[in-house]
PDB file of N, CA, C and O in Angstrom:
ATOM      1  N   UNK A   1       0.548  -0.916 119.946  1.00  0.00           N
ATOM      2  CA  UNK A   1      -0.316  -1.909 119.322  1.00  0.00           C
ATOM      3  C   UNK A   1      -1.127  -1.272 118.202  1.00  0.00           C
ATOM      4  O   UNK A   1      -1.194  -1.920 117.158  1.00  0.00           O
ATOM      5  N   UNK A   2      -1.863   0.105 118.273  1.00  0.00           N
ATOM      6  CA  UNK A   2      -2.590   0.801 117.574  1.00  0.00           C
ATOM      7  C   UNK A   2      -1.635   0.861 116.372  1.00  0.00           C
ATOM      8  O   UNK A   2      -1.865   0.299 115.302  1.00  0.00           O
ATOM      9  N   UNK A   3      -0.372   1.707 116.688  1.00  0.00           N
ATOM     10  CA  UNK A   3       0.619   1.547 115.197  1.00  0.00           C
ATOM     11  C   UNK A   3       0.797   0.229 114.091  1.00  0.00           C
ATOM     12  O   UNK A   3       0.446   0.136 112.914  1.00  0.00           O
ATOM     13  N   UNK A   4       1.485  -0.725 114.984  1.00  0.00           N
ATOM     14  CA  UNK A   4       1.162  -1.763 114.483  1.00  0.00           C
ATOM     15  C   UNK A   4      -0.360  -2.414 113.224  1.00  0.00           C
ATOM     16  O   UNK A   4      -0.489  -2.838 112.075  1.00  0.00           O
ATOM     17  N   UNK A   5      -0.950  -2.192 114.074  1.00  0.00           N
ATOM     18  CA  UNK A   5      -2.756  -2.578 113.390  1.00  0.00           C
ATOM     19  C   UNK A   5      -3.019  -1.537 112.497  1.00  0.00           C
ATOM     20  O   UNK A   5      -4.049  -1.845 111.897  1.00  0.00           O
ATOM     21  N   UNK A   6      -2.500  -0.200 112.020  1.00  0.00           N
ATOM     22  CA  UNK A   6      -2.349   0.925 111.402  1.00  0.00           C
ATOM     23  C   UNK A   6      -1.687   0.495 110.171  1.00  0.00           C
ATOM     24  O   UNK A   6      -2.159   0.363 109.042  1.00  0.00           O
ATOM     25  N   UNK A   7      -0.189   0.251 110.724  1.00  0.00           N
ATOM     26  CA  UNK A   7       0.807   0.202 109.581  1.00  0.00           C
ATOM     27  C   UNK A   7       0.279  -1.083 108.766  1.00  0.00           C
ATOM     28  O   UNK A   7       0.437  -0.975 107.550  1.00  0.00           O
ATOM     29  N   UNK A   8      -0.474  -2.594 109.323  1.00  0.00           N
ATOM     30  CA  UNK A   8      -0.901  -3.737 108.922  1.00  0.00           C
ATOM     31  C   UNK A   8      -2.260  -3.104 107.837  1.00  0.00           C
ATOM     32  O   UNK A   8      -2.338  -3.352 106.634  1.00  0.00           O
ATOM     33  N   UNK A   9      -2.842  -2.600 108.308  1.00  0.00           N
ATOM     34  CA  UNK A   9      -4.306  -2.254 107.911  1.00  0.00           C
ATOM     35  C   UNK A   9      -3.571  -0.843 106.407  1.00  0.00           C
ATOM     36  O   UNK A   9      -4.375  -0.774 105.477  1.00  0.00           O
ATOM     37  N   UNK A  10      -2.770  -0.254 106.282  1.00  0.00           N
ATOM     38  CA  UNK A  10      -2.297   0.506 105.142  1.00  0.00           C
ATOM     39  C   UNK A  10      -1.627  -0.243 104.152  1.00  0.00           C
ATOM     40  O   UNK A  10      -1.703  -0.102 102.931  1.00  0.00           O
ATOM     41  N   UNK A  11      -0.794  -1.257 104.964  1.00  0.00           N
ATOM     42  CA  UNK A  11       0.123  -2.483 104.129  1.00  0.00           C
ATOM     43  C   UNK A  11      -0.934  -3.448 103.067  1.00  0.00           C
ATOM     44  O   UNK A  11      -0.617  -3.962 101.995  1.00  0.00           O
ATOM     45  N   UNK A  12      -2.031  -3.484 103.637  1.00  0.00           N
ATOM     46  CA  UNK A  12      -2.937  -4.659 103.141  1.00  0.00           C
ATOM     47  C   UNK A  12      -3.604  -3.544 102.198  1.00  0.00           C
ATOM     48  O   UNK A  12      -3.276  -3.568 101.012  1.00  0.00           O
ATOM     49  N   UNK A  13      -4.370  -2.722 102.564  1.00  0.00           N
ATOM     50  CA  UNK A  13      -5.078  -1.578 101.368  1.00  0.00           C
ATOM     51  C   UNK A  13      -4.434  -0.917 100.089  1.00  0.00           C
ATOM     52  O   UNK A  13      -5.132  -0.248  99.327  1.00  0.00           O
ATOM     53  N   UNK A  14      -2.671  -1.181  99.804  1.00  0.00           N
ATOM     54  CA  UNK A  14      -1.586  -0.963  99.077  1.00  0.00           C
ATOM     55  C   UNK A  14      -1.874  -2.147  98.111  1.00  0.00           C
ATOM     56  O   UNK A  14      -2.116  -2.175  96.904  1.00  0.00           O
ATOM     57  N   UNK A  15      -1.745  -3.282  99.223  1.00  0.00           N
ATOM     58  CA  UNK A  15      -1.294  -4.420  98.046  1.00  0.00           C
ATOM     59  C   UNK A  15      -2.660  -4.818  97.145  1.00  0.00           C
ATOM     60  O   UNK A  15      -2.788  -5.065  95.946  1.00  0.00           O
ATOM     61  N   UNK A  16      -4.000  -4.752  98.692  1.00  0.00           N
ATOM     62  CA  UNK A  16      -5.311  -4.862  97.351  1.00  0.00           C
ATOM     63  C   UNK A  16      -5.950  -3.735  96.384  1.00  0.00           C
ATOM     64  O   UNK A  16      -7.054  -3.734  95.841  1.00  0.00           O
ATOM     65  N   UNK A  17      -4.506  -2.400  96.321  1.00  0.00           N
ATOM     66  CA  UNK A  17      -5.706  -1.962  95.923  1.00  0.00           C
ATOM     67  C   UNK A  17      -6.709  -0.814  96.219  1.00  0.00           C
ATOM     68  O   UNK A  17      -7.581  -0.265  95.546  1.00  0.00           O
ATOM     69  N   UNK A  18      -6.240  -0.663  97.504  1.00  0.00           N
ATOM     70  CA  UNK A  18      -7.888  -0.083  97.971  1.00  0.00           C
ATOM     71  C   UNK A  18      -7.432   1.352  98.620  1.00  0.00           C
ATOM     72  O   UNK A  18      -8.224   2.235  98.950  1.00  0.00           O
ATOM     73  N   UNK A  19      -5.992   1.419  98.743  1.00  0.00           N
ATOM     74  CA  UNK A  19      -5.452   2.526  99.213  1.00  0.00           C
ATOM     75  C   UNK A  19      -5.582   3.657  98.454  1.00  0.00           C
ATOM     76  O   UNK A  19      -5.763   3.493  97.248  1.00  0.00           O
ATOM     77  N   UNK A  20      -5.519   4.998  98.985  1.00  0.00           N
ATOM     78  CA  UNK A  20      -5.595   6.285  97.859  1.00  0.00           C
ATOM     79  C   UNK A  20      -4.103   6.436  97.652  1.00  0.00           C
ATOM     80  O   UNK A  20      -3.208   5.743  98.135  1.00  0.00           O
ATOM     81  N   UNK A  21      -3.999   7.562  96.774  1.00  0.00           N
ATOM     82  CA  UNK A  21      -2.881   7.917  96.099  1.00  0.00           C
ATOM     83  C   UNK A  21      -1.882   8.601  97.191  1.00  0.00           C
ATOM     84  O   UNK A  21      -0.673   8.525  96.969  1.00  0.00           O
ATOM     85  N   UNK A  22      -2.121   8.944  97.796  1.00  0.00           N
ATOM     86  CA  UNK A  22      -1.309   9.618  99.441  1.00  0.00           C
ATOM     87  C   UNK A  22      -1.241   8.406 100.444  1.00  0.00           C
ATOM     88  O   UNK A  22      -0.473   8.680 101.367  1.00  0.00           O
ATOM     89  N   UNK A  23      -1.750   7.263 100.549  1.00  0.00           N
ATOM     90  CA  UNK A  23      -1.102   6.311 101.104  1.00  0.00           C
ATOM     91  C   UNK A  23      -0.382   5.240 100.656  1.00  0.00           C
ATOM     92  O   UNK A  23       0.352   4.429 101.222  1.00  0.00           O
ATOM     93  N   UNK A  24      -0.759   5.408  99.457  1.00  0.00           N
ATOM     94  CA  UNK A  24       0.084   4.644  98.265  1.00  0.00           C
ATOM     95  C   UNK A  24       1.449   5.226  98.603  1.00  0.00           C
ATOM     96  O   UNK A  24       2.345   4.523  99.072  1.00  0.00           O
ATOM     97  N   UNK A  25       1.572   6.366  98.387  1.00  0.00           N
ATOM     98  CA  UNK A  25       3.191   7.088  97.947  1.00  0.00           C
ATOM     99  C   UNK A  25       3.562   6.718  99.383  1.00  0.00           C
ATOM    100  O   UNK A  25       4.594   6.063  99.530  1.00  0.00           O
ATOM    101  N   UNK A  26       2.654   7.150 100.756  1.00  0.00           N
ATOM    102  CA  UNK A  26       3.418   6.657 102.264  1.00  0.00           C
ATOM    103  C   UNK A  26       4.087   5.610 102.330  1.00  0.00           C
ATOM    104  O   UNK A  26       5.172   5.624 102.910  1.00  0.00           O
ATOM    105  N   UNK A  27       3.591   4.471 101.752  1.00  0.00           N
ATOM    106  CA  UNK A  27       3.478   3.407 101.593  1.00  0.00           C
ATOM    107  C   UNK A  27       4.885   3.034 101.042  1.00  0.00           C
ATOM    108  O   UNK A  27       5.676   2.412 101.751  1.00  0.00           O
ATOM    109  N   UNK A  28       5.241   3.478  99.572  1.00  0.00           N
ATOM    110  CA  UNK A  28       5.902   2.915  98.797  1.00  0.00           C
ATOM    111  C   UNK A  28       7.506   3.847  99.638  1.00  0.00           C
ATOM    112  O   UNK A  28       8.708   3.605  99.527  1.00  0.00           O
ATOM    113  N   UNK A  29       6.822   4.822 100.360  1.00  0.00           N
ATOM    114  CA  UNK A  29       8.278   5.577 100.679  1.00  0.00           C
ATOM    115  C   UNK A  29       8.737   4.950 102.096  1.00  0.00           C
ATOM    116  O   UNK A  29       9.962   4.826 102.091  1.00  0.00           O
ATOM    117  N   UNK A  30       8.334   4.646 102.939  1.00  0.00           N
ATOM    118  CA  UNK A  30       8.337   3.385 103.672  1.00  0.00           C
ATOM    119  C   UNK A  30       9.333   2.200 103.257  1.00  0.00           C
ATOM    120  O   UNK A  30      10.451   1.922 103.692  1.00  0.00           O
ATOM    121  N   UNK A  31       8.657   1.679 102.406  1.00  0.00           N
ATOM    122  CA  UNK A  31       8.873   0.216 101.763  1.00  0.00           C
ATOM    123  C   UNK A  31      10.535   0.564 101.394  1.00  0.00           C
ATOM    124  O   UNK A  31      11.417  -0.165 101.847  1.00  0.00           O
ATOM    125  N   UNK A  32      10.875   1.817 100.478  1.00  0.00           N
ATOM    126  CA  UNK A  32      12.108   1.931 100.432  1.00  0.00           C
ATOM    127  C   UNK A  32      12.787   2.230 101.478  1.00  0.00           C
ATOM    128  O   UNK A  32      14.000   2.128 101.294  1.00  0.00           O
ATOM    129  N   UNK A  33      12.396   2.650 102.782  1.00  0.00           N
ATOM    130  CA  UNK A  33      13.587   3.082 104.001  1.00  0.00           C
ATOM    131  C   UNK A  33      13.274   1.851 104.982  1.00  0.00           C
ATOM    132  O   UNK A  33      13.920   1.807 106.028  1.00  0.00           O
ATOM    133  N   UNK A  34      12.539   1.073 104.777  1.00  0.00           N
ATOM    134  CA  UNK A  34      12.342  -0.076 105.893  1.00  0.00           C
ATOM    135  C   UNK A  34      12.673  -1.423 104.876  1.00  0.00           C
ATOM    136  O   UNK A  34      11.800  -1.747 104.070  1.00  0.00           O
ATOM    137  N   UNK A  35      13.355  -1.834 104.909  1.00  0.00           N
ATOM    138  CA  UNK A  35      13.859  -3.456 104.673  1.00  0.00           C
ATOM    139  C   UNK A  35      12.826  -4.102 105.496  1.00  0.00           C
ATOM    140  O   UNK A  35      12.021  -4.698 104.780  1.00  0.00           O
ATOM    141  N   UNK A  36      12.611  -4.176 106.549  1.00  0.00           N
ATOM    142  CA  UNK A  36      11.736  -5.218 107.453  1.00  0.00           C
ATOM    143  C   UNK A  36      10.507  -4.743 106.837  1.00  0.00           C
ATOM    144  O   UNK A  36       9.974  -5.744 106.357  1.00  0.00           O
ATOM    145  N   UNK A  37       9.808  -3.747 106.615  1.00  0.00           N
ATOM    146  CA  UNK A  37       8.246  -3.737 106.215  1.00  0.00           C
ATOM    147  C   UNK A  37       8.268  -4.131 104.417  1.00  0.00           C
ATOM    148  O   UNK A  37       7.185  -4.354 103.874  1.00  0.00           O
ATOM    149  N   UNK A  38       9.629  -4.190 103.555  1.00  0.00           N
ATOM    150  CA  UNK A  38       9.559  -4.714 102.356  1.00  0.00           C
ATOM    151  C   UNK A  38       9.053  -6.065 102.488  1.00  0.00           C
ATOM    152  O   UNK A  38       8.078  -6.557 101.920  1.00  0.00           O
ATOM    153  N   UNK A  39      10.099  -6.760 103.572  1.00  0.00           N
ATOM    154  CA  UNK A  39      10.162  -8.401 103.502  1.00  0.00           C
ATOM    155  C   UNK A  39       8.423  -8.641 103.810  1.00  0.00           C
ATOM    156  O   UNK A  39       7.653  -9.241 103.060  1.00  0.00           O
ATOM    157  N   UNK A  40       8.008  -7.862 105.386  1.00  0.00           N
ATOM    158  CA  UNK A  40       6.802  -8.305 105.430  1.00  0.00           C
ATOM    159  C   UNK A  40       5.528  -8.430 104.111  1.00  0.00           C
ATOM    160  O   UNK A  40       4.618  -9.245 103.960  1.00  0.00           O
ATOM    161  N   UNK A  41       6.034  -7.015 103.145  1.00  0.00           N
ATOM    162  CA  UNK A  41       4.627  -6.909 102.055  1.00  0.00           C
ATOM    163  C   UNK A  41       5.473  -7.801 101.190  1.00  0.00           C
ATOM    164  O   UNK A  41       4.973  -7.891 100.068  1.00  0.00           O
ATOM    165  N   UNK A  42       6.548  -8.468 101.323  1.00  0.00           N
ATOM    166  CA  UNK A  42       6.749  -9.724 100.297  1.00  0.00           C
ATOM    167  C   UNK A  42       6.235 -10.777 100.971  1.00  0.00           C
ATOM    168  O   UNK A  42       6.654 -11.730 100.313  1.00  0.00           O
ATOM    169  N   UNK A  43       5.528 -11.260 101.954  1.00  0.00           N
ATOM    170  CA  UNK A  43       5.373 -12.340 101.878  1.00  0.00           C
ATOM    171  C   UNK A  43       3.568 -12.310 102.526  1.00  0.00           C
ATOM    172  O   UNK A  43       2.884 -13.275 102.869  1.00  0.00           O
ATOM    173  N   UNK A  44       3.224 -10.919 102.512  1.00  0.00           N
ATOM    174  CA  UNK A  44       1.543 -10.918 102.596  1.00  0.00           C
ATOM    175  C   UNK A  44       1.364 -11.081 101.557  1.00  0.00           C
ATOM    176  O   UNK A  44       0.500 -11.946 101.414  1.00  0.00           O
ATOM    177  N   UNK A  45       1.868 -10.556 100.302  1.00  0.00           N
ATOM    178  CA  UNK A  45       1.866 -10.685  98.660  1.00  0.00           C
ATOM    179  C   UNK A  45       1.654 -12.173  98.733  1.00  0.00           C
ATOM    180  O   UNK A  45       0.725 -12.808  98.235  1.00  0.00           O
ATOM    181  N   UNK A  46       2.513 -12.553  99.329  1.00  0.00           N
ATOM    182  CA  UNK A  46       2.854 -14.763  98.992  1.00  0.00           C
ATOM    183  C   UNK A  46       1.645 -15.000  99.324  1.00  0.00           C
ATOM    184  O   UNK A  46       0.739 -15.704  98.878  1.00  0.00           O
ATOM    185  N   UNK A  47       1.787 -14.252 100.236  1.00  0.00           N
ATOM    186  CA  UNK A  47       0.096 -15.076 101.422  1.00  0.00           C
ATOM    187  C   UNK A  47      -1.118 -14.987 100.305  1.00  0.00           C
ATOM    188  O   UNK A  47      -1.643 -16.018  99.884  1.00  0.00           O
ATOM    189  N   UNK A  48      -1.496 -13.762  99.889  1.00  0.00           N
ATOM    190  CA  UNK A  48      -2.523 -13.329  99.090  1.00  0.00           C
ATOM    191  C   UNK A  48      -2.514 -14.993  97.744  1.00  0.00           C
ATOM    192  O   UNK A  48      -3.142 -16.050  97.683  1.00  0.00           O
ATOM    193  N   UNK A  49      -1.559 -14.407  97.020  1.00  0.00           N
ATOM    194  CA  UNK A  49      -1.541 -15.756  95.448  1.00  0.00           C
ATOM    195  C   UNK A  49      -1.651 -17.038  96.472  1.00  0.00           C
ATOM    196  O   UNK A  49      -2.601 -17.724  96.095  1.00  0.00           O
ATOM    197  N   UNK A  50      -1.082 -17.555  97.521  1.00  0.00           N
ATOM    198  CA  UNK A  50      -1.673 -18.518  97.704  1.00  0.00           C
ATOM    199  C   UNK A  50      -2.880 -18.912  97.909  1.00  0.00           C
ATOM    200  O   UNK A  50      -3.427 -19.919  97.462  1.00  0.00           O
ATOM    201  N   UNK A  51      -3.485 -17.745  98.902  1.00  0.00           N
ATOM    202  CA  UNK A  51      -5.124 -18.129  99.454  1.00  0.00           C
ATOM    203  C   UNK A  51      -5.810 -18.265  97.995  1.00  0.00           C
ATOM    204  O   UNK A  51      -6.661 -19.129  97.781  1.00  0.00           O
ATOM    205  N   UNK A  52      -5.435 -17.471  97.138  1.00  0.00           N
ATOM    206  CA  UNK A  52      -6.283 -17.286  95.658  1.00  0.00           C
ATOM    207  C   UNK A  52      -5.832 -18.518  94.799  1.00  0.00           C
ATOM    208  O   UNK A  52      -6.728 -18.950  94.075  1.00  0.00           O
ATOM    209  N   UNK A  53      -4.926 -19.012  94.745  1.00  0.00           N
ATOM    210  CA  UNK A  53      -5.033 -19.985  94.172  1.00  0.00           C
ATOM    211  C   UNK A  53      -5.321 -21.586  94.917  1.00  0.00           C
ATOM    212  O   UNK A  53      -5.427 -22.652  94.311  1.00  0.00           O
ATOM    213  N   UNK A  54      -5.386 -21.411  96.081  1.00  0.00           N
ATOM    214  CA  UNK A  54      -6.077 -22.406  97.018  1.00  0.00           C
ATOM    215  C   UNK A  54      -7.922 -22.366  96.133  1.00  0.00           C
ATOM    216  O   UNK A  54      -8.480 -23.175  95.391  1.00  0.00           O
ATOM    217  N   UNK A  55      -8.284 -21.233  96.609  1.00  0.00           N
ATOM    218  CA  UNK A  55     -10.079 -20.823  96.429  1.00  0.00           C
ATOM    219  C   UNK A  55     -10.618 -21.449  94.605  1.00  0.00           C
ATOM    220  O   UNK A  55     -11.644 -22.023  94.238  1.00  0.00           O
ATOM    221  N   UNK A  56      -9.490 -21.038  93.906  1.00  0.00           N
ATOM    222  CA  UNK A  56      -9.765 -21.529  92.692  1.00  0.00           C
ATOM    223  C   UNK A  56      -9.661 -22.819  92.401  1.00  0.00           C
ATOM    224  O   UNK A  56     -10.541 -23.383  91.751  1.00  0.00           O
ATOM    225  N   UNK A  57      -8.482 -23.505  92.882  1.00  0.00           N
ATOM    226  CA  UNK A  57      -8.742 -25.037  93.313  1.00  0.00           C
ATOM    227  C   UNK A  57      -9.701 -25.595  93.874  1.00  0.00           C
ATOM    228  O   UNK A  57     -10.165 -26.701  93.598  1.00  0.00           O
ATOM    229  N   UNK A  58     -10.111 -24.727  94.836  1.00  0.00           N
ATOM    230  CA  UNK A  58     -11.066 -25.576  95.356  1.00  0.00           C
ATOM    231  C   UNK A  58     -12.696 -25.250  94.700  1.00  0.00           C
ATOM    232  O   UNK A  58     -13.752 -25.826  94.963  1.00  0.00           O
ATOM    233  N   UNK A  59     -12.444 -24.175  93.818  1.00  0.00           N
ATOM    234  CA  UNK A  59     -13.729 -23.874  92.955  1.00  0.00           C
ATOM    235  C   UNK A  59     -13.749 -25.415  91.848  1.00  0.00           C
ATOM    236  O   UNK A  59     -14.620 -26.278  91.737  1.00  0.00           O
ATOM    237  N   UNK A  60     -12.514 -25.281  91.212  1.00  0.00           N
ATOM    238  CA  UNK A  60     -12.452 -26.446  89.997  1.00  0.00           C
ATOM    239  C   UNK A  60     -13.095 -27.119  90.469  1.00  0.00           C
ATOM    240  O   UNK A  60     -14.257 -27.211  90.071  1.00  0.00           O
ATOM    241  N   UNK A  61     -12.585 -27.965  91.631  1.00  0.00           N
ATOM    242  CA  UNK A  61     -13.302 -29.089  92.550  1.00  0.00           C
ATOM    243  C   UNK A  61     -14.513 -29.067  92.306  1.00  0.00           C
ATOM    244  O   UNK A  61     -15.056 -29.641  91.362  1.00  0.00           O
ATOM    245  N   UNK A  62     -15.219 -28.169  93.423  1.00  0.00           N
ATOM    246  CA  UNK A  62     -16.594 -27.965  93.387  1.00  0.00           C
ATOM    247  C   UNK A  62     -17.136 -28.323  91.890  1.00  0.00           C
ATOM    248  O   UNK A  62     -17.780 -29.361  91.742  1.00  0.00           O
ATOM    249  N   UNK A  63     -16.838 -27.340  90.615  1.00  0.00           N
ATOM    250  CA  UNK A  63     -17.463 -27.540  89.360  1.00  0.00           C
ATOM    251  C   UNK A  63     -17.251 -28.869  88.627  1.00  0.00           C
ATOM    252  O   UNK A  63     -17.788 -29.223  87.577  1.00  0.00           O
ATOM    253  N   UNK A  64     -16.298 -29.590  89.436  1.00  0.00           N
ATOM    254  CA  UNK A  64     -15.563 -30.722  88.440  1.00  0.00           C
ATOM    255  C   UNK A  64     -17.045 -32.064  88.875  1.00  0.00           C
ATOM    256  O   UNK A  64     -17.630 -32.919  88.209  1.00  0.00           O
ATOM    257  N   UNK A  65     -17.132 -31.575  90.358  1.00  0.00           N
ATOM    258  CA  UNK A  65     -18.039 -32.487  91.282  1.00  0.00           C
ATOM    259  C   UNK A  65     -19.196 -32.421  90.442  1.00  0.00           C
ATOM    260  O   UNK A  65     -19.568 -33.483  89.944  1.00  0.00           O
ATOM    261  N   UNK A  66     -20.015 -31.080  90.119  1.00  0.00           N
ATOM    262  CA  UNK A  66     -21.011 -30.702  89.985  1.00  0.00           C
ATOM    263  C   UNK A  66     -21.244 -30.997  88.248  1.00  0.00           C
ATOM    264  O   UNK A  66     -22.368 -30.959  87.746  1.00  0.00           O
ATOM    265  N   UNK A  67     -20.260 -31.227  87.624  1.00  0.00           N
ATOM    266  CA  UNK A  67     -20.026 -31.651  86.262  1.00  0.00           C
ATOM    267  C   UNK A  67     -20.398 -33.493  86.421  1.00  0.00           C
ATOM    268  O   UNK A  67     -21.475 -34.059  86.230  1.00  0.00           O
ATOM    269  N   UNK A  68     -19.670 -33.815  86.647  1.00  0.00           N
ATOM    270  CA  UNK A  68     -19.903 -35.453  86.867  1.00  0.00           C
ATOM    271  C   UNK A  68     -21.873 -35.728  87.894  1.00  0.00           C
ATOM    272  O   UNK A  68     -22.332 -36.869  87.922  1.00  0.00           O
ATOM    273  N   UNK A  69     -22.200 -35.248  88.168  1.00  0.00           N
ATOM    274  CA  UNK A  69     -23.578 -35.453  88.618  1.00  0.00           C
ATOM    275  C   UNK A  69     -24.063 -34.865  87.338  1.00  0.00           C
ATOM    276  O   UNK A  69     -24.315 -35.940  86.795  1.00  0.00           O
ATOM    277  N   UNK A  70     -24.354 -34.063  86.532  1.00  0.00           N
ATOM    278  CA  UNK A  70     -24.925 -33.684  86.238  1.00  0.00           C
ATOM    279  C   UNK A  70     -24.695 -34.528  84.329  1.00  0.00           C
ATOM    280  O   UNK A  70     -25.620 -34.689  83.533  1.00  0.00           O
ATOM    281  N   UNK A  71     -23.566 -34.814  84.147  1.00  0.00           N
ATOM    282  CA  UNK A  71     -23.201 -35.196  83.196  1.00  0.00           C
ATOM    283  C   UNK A  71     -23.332 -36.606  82.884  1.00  0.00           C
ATOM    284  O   UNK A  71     -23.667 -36.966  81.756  1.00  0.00           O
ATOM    285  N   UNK A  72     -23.000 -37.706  84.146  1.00  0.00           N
ATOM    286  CA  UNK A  72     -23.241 -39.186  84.472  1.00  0.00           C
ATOM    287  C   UNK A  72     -24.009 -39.511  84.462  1.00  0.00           C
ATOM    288  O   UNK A  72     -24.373 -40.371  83.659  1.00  0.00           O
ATOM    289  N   UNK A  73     -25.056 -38.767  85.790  1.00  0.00           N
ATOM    290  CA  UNK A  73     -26.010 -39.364  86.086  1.00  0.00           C
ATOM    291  C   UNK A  73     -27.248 -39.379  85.317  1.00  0.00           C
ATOM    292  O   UNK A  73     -27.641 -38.380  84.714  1.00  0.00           O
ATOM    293  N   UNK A  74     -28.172 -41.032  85.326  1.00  0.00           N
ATOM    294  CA  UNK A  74     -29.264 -41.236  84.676  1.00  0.00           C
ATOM    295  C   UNK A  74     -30.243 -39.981  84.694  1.00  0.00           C
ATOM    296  O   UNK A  74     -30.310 -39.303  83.669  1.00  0.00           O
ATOM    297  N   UNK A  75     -30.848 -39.706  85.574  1.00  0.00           N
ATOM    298  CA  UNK A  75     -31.915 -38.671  85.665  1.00  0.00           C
ATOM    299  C   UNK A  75     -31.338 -37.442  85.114  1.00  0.00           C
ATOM    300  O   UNK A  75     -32.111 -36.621  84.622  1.00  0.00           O
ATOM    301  N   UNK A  76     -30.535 -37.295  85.125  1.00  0.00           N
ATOM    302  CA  UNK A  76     -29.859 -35.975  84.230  1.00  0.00           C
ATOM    303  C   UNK A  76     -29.427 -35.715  82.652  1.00  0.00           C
ATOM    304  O   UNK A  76     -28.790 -34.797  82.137  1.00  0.00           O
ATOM    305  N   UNK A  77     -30.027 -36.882  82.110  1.00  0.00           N
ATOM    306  CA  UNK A  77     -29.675 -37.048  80.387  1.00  0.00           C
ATOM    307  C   UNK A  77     -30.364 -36.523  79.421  1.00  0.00           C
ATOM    308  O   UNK A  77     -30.040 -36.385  78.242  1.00  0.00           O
ATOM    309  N   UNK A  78     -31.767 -36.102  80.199  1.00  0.00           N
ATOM    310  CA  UNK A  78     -31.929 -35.047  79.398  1.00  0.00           C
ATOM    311  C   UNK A  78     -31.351 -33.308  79.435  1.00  0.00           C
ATOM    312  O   UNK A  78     -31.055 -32.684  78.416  1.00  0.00           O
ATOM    313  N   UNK A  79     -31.301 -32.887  80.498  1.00  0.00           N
ATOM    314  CA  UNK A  79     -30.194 -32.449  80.713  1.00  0.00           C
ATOM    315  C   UNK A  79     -28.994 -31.678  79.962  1.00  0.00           C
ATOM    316  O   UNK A  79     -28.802 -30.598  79.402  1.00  0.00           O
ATOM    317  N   UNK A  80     -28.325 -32.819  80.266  1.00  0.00           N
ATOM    318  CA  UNK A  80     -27.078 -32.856  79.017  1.00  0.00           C
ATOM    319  C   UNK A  80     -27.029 -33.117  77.772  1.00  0.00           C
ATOM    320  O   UNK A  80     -26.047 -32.839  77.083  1.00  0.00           O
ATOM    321  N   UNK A  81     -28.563 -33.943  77.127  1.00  0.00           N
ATOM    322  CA  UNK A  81     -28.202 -33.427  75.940  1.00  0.00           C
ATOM    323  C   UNK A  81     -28.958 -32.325  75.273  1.00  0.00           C
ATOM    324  O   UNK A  81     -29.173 -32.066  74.089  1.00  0.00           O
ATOM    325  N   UNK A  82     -29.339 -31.678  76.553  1.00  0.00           N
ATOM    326  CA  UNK A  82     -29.842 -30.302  76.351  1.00  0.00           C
ATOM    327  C   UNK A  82     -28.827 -29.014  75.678  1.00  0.00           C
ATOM    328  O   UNK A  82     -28.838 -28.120  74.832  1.00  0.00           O
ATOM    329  N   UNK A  83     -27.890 -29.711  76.832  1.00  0.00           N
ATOM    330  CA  UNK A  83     -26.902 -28.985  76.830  1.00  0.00           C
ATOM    331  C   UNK A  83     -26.023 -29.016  75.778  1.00  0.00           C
ATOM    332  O   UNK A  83     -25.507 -28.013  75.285  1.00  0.00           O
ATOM    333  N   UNK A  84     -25.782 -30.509  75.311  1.00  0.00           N
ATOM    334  CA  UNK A  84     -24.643 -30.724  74.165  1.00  0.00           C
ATOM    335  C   UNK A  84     -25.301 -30.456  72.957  1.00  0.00           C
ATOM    336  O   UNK A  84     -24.666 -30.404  71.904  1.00  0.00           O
ATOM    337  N   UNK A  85     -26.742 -30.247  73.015  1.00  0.00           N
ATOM    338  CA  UNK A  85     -27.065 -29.492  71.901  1.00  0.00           C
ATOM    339  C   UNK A  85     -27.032 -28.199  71.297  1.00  0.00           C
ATOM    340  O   UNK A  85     -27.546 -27.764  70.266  1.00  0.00           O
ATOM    341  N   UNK A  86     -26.233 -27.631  72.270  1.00  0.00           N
ATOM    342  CA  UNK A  86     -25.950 -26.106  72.131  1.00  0.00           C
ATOM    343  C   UNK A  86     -24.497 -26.472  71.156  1.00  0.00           C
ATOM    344  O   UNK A  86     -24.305 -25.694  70.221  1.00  0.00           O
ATOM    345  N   UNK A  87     -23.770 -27.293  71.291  1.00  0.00           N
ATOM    346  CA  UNK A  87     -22.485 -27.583  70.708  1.00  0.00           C
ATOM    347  C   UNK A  87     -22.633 -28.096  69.401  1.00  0.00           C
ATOM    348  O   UNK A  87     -21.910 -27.662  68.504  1.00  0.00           O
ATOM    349  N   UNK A  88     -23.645 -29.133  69.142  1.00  0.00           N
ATOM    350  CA  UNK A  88     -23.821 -29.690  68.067  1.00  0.00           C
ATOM    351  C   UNK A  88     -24.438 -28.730  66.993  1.00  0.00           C
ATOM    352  O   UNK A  88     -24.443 -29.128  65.829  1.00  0.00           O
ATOM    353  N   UNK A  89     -24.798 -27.881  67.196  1.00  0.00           N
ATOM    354  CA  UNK A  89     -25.387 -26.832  65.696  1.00  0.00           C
ATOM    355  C   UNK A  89     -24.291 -26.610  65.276  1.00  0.00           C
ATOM    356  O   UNK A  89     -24.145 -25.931  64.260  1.00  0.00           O
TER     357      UNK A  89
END
């Protein structure tokens, strides 16, 4: 189990990044003699761009929300044309 949570915990510090240069090379020399630990860091890779482009979606959201209150609404017109006066010079 310890191996396992080892080899997971080096696999993930490779792909973000965070690994040194001696577990990097473990890593990548691995990846070429194991087919099964390639497939796995191909699809933690998948995993990763998805969660990240989930979070940014759901950032737009948030700002798109926070745009329309702030842009619509009555009590907020001065506000915005606080703001659109930065555009208009």
């Amino acid at each position: 189990m310890k191996t396992s949570l080892d080899k997971l915990q080096l696999m993930e510090d490779c792909l973000l990044g965070q690994a040194s240069g001696e577990q990097r090379l473990f890593f990548e020399a691995n990846l070429l003699l194991d087919p099964i630990l390639r497939e796995e860091a191909h699809w933690q890779c998948k995993t990763y761009h998805v969660v990240r482009d989930y979070g940014r979606q759901q950032l737009r959201s948030e700002l798109e929300q926070v745009h329309q209150v702030l842009f619509t609404a009555s009590q907020h017109h001065k506000f915005r044309d606080w703001v659109l006066g930065f555009f208009r010079k």
